[in-house]
PAGU-173249 format. One record per atom (N, C-alpha, C, O): residue number from 1; residue in one letter; atom name; x, y, z. Coordinates in steps of 0.1 Angstrom, whole numbers, plus 2048, in hexadecimal, padded with zeros to 3 digits. Atoms other than C-alpha are relative to their C-alpha. Example, Ala and Ser with C-alpha at 12.3 -4.5 7.8 and 13.67 -1.06 7.14 Angstrom:
% PAGU-173249
seq type atom c1 c2 c3
1 a N 809 7F4 800
1 a CA 87B 7D3 84E
1 a C 809 80C 800
1 a O 813 80C 807
2 s N 7F7 7F5 800
2 s CA 889 7F5 847
2 s C 7F8 80B 808
2 s O 7FD 816 809
% end
This chain:
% PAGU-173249
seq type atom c1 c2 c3
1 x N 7F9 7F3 800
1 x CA 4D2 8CD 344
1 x C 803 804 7F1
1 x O 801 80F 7ED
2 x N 800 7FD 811
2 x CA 4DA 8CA 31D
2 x C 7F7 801 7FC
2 x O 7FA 808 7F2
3 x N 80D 7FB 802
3 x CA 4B8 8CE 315
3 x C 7FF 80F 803
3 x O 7FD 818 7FB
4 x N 806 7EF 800
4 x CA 4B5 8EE 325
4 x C 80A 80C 7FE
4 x O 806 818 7FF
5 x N 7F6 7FA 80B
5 x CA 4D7 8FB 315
5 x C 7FB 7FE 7F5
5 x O 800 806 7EE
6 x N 801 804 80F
6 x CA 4C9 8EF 2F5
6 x C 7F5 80C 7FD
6 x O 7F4 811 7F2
7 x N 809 7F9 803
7 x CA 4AA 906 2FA
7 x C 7F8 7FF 7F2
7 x O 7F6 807 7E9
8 x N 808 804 810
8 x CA 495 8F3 2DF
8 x C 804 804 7F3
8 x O 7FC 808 7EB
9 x N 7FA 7FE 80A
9 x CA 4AD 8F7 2C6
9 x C 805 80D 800
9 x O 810 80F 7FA
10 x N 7FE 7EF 800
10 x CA 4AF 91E 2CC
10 x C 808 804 808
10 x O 807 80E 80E
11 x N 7F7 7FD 7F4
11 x CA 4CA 91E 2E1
11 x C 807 80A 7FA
11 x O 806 814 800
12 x N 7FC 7F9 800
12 x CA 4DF 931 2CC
12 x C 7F9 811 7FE
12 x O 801 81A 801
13 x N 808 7F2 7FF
13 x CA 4C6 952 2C7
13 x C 801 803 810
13 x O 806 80D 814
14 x N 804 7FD 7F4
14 x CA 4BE 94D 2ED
14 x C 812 801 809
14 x O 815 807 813
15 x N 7F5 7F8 7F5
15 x CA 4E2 950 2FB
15 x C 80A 807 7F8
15 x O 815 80A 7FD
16 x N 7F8 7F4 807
16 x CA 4EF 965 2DF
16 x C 7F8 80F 808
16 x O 7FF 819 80A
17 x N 806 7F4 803
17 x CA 4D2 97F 2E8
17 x C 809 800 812
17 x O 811 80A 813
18 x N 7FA 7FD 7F3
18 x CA 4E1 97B 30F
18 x C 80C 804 802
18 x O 810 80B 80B
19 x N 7F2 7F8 7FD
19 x CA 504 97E 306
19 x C 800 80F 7FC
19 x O 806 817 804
20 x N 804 7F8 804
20 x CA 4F9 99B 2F1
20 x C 801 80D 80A
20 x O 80A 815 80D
21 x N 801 7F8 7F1
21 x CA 4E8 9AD 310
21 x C 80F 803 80A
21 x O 813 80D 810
22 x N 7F5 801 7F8
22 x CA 507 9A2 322
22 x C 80B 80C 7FE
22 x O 811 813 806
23 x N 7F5 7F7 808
23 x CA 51E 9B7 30A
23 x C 7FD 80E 7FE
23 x O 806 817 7FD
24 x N 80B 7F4 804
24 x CA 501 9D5 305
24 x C 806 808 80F
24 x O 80C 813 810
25 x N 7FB 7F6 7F3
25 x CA 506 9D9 32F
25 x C 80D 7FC 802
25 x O 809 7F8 80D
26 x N 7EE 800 7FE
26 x CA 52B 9D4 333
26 x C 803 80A 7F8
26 x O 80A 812 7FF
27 x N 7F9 7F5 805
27 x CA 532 9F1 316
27 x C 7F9 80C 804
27 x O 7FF 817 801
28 x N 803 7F6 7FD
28 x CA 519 A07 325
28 x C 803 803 811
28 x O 7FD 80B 818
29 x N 7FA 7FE 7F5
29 x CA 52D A05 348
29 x C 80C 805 801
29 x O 811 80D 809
30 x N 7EF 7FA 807
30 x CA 54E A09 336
30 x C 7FA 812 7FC
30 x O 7FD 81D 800
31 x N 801 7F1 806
31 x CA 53E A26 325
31 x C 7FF 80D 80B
31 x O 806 816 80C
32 x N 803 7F9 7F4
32 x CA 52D A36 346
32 x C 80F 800 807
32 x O 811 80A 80E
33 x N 7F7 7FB 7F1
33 x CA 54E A33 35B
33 x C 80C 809 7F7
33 x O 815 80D 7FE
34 x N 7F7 7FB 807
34 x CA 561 A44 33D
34 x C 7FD 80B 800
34 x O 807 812 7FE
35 x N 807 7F6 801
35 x CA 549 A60 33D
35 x C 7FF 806 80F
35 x O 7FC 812 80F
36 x N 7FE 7FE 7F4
36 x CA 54D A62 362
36 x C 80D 80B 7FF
36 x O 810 817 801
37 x N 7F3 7FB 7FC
37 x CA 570 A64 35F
37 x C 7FF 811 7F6
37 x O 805 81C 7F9
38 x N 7FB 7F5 808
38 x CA 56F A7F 345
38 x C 7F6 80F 806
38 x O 7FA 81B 806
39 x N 809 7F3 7F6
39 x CA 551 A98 35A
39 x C 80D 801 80C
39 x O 811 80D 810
40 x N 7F8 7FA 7F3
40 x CA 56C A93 379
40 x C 80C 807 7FE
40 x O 812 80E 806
41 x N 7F2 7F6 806
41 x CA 589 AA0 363
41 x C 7FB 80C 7FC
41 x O 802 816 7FD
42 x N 803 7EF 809
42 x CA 576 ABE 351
42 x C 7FB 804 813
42 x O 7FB 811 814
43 x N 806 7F7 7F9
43 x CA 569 AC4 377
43 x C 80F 803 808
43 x O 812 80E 80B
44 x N 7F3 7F8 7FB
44 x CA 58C AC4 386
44 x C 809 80A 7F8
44 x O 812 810 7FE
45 x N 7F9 7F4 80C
45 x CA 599 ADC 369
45 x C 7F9 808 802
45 x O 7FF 812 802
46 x N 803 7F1 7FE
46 x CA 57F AF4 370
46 x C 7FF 803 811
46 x O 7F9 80D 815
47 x N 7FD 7FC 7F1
47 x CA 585 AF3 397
47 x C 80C 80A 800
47 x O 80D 815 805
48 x N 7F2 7FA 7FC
48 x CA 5A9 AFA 393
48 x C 7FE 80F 7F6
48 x O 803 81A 7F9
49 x N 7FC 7EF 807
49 x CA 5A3 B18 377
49 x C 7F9 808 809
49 x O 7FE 813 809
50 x N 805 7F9 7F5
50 x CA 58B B25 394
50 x C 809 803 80A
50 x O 806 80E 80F
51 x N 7FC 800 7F6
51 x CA 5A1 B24 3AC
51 x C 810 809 7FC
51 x O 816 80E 806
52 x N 7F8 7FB 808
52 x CA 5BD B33 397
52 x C 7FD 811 7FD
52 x O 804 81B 7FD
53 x N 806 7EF 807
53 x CA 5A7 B53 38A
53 x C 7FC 803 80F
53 x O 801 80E 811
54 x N 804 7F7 7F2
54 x CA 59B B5B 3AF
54 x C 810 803 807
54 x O 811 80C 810
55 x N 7F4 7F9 7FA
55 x CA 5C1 B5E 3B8
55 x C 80B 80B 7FA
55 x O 814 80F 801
% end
């Protein structure tokens, strides 16, 4: 099993590049659900000014 942690010496490139990846999709999840939130706020702000100007 230390052997194939060791990855022929290369272990640190080979689970740097995976933490890497790791970190790449975790901030583009954060990012996406931030972007979420901020379309569902600009879309409830123009519900309510609709709903405001038709009364």
């Amino acid at each position: 099993m230390t052997k194939f942690f060791a990855q022929g010496g290369y272990a640190f490139f080979v689970w740097g590049a995976y933490g890497m990846v790791a970190l790449v999709l975790l901030a583009e999840i954060l990012q996406l659900r931030a972007q979420q939130r901020t379309i569902l706020a600009r879309l409830g702000r123009l519900i309510r000014l609709r709903g405001e100007h038709d009364q």
